[in-house]
Phi, psi and omega in degrees: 000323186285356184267324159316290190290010171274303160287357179256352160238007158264324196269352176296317180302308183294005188237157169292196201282333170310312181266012157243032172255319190295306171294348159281322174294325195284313190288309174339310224258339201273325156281336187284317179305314160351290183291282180335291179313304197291302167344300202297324161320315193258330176261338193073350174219139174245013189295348181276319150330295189335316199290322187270344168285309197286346170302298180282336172319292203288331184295280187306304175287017158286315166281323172282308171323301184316304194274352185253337169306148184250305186274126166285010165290309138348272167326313171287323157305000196236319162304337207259287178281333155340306182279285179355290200283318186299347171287327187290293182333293201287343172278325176316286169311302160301338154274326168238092179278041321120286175300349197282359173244016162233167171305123180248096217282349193253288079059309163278337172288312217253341156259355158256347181265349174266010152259016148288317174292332185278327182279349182256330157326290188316312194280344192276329168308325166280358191296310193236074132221178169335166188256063206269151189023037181304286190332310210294301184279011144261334166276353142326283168343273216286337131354292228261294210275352163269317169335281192307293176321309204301303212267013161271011191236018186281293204272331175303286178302337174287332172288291176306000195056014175254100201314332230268303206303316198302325168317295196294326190272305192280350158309307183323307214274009203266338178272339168263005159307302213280308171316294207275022178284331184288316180318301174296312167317282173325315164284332150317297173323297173303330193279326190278336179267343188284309173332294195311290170287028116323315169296338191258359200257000000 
């Protein structure tokens, strides 16, 4: 991640507004893990960090969807659920603040399936145009659609107790964090050599 957020901050000046909403999104995601390790260190639990990765996650990649639409109808699906869930999240939290120290399983669904919707926008939109963020939103998808499976079976083993599976799950999602960091990588990579070779022709 950190080489990513490295080419995401030489390529900022030089790009439009989709890829320094992304490179804000990525250093975002860079800090909240941060953040997380030192917590855990000091508290022994980091569950409350979660609420704030899957928040800025789903706000800032709202905004990177958002800057990549064309149909203004698109556009309105993503303004339209932006406001919905951060209106829903906040009554839901004012009414039980409670949850805010455990996995809120309604809270990772309802911030991951409208970037699921957005991210399938993008791509039927890219079928006969430029590849634009292609690679970074299909390992976003398998990111989302494994991600999701993983922390909705979090609170189930924890009840049950069984740390040896809760181990096995959260390993999972940490590889599948690494694949899409390979996605986002892969895609830099092509955009900084499709630059270079541009400069010569």
């Amino acid at each position: 991640m950190g080489i990513n957020c490295v080419l995401l901050i030489k390529g900022f000046s030089k790009n439009e507004k989709p890829f320094k909403i992304f490179a804000i999104y990525c250093w975002s995601m860079f800090a909240v893990q941060l953040a997380s390790l030192l917590v855990v260190k000091i508290y022994h639990s980091n569950l409350f960090i979660s609420h704030f990765y899957f928040g800025l996650q789903f706000i800032i990649l709202s905004f990177f969807f958002y800057s990549l639409m064309k149909e203004r109808i698109q556009k309105r699906i993503i303004s339209g659920l932006l406001a919905f869930c951060i209106l829903v999240l906040g009554i839901q939290y004012t009414i039980n603040p409670d949850l805010f120290c455990m996995f809120n399983l309604f809270e990772i669904f309802i911030t991951s399936l409208p970037l699921i919707i957005y991210a399938t926008f993008h791509l039927y939109n890219i079928l006969n145009e430029k590849k634009q963020f292609y690679y970074i939103t299909i390992g976003l998808l398998i990111y989302l659609f494994g991600s999701t499976v993983v922390f909705l079976t979090t609170n189930l083993l924890l009840s049950l107790k069984t740390y040896d599976s809760f181990e096995f799950v959260y390993s999972l999602n940490v590889y599948l964090y690494a694949i899409y960091q390979l996605f986002i990588l892969f895609d830099l990579k092509h955009l900084y050599l499709l630059k270079k070779k541009n400069l010569y022709e």
